[in-house]
N, C-alpha and C positions, 0 to 999 in steps of 0.2 A: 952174674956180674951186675953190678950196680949202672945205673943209667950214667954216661960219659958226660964230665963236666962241659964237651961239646956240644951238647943239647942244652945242660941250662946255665954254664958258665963262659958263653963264647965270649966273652970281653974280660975276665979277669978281674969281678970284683971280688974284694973281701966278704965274704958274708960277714964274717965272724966279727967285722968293727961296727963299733958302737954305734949306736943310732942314739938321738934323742925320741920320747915317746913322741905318739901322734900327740898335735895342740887339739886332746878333748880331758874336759871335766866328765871323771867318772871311766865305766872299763872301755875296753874296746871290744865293738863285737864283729868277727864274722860270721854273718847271716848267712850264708851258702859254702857250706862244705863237706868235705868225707875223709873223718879220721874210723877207717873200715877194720881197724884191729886194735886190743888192748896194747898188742907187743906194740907198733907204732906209736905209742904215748909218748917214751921219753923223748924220743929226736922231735917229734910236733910241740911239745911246751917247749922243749927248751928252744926251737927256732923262734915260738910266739913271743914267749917274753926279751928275747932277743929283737924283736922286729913289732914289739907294745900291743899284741894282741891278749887278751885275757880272755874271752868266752865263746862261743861257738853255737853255731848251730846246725847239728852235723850229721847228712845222712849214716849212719850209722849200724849194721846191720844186727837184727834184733839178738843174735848169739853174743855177739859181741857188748851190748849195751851195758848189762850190768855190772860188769868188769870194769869200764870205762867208768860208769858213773861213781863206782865205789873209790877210785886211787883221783879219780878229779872231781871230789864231789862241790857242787852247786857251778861249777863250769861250761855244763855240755848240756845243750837242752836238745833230745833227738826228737828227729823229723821222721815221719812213718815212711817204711817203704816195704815193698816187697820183696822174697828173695829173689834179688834178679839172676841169682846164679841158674834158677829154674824157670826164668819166663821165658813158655815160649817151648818150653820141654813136658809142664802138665796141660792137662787138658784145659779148657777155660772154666768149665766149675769148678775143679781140683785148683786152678790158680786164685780162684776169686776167693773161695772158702777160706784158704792157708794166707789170703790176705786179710781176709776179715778178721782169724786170728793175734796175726799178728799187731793190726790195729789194737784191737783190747787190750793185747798185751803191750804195747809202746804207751797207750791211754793211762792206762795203770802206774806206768811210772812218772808221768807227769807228762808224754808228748802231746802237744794240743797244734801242730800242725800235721799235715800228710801229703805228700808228694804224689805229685801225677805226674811222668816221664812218658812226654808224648810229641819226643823227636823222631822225624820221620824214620828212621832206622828199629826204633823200639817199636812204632806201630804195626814196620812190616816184621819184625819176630815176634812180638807177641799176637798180634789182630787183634786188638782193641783200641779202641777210639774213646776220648772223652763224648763222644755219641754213642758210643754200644751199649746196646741197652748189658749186656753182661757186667759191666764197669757200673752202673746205675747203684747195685747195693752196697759198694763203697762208699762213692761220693756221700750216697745219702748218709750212709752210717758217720760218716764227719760231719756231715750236718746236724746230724742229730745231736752231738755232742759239743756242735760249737765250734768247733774247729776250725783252723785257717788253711784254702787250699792253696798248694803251692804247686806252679805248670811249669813244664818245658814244653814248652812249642816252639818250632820253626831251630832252626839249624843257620851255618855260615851262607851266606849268600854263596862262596867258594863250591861249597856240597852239591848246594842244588842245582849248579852251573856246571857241575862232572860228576857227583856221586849219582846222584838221584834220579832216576827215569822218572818222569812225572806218572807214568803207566802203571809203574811198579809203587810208588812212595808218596804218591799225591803231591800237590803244589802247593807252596806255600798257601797263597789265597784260600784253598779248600781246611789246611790245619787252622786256619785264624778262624775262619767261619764255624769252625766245630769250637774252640774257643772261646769267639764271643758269645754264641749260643749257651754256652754252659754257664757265662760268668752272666746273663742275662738272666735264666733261669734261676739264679741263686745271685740274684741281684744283691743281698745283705751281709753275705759273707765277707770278712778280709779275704783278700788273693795276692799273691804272691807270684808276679810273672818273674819265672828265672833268667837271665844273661841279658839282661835289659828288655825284656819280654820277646827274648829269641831272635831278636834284629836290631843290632844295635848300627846298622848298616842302613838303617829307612828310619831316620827320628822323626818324621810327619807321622808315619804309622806310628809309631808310641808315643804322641801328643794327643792325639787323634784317640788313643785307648785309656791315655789315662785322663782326658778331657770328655769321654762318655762315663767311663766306671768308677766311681767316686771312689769306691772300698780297692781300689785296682792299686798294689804296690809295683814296682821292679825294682829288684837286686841288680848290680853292676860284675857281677860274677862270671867269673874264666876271667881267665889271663890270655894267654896267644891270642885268644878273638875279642876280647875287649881291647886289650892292648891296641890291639891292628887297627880294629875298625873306629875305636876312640881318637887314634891320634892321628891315622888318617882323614879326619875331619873334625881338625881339635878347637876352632873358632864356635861352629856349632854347636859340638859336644859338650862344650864347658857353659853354652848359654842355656842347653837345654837343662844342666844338671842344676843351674841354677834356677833355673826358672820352677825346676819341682823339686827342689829340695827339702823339704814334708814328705815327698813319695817317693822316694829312695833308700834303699838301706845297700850296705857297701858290702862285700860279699867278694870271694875268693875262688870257690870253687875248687880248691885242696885239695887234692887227691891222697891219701899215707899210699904206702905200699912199702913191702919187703927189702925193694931195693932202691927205695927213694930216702935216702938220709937226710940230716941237716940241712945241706948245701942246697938240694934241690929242695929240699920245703923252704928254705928261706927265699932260694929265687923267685917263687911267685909271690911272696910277702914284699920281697924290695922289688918288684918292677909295680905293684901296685902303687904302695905306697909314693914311689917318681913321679907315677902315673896322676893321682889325683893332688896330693902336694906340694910341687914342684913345678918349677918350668923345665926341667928337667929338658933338654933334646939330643938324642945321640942316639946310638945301637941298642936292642935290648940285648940281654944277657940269653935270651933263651928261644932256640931256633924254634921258627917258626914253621912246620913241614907242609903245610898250605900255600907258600912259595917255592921259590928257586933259592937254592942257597946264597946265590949272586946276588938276588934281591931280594931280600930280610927287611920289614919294614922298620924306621925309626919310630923312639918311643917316641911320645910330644906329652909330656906333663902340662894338665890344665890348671895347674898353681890356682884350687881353689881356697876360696876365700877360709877363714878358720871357724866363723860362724854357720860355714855351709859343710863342711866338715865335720863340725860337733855333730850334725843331725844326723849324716850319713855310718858315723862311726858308730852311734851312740844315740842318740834322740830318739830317731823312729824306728830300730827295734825296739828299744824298751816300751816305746811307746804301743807299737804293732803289738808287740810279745802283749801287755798290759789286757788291750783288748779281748783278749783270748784266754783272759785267768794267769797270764806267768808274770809271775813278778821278777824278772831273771836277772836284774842290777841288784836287789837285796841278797838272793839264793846267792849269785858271784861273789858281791862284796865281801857277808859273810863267810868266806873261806878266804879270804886273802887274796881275790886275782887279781885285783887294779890295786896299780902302785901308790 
């Protein structure tokens, strides 16, 4: 059964009505996401163009890629990953090998990032750390090529407050410290911290990182935990995104699935968009299971400016992407994906 419009429809909007596009010259990109199958194509474009997205950048898993890229060519620029179906099930040579394959093969078609998934949950099934030395002939092998690394580190403040044994899954302080050690190490790299560099809950901590690491981006990605923790402190949030707006790229966090249709791809597309747009304030559409049902937090749109906008939609990927050999606003344009 498809996922109940109770989870991502509890207020009763229309998906289906019009939107005007985002106010950006040129596509729109989501920088963080996962269209994880060919068959989930058509309900994903048609929600995107429904809701002014046009490009993606999209964990994508490497069975899957060429199919993808063939029916949306110059749309999707995939992000390395491993098969997570198996991390955690081969042994750590067996995993690192079948990763370094699949790098080549993701390099080959044109991927020039690669993802490191190093939320405490992934650390304790896989046992690797951006400190193990096992993990070492990846990283390097992206450097060697140039490549932009992209991190998750750190999780909801919520998690680590009831999920987490600090015994079993470390504390935050100790993932940031393995973290900043790597992005020190590899001082010249672009990097790419996911969901606002994994705490969008502590913005000193991510002033503080993007005020040491020059080359240090973050994406605004998820929805339920951006949402929450952006509009739970949305005087701040709107000042910090201002204030680094060059070092933000705007990002989703999309999940396809089997049983996620339209309606649910488009929910996270319209609370974003409320979310940075708009002054939007009322209920989100989309339960949040990190509370009580009783108390669902409201969204608070930071009705950002349009100049601040263009760069988060559009600017500094291309810009990021550029760095790295992708020219991904020519590769899009030419196939038709911005209006």
């Amino acid at each position: 059964m498809p996922e109940g419009p109770e989870e991502y429809n509890r207020i009763g909007v229309n998906y289906r009505s019009s939107l005007p596009r985002p106010p950006v010259h040129g596509i729109v990109i989501d920088a963080h996401c996962h269209l994880l199958a060919a068959r989930h194509g058509p309900d994903w474009f048609q929600a995107a163009r429904q809701y002014g997205i046009d490009a993606f950048c999209t964990m994508t898993p490497l069975e899957e890629a060429a199919t993808l890229s063939r029916r949306y060519p110059g749309r999707l620029q995939f992000i390395v990953v491993p098969n997570w179906q198996k991390l955690g099930e081969l042994s750590k040579t067996a995993m690192i090998d079948d990763w370094l394959r699949r790098l080549d093969a993701f390099y080959n078609m044109g991927s020039r990032v690669i993802k490191f998934h190093m939320a405490p949950q992934t650390i304790n099934r896989s046992g690797l750390t951006l400190a193990s030395p096992a993990l070492r002939p990846v990283i390097q092998a992206a450097v060697d090529r140039g490549m932009m690394i992209m991190t998750h580190v750190g999780d909801p403040d919520t998690w680590y407050n009831s999920k987490y044994d600090p015994a079993k899954f470390g504390t935050r302080d100790e993932h940031y410290a393995m973290w900043e050690a790597a992005m020190t190490e590899h001082i010249n790299r672009p990097w790419l911290g996911a969901h606002m560099g994994g705490n969008p809950e502590n913005l000193p901590r991510l002033q503080s990182l993007l005020d040491r690491f020059p080359n240090l981006h973050l994406d605004l990605s998820a929805t339920r935990w951006i949402a929450r923790e952006v509009s739970a402190r949305r005087d701040a949030a709107r000042e910090f995104v201002i204030r680094n707006q060059d070092r933000l790229l705007w990002g989703s966090d999309q999940v396809s699935g089997d049983k996620r249709g339209f309606d649910f791809l488009a929910s996270r597309w319209w609370v974003h968009r409320k979310l940075w747009e708009t002054a939007y304030t009322g209920p989100s559409p989309i339960l949040d299971p990190d509370l009580p049902v009783e108390s669902q937090p409201q969204l608070a749109g930071l009705a950002l400016p349009d100049e601040v906008l263009q760069k988060i939609y559009h600017d500094n990927a291309v810009k990021l992407l550029a760095r790295i050999g992708v020219n991904f606003e020519m590769n899009t344009a030419a196939h038709g994906a911005a209006a």
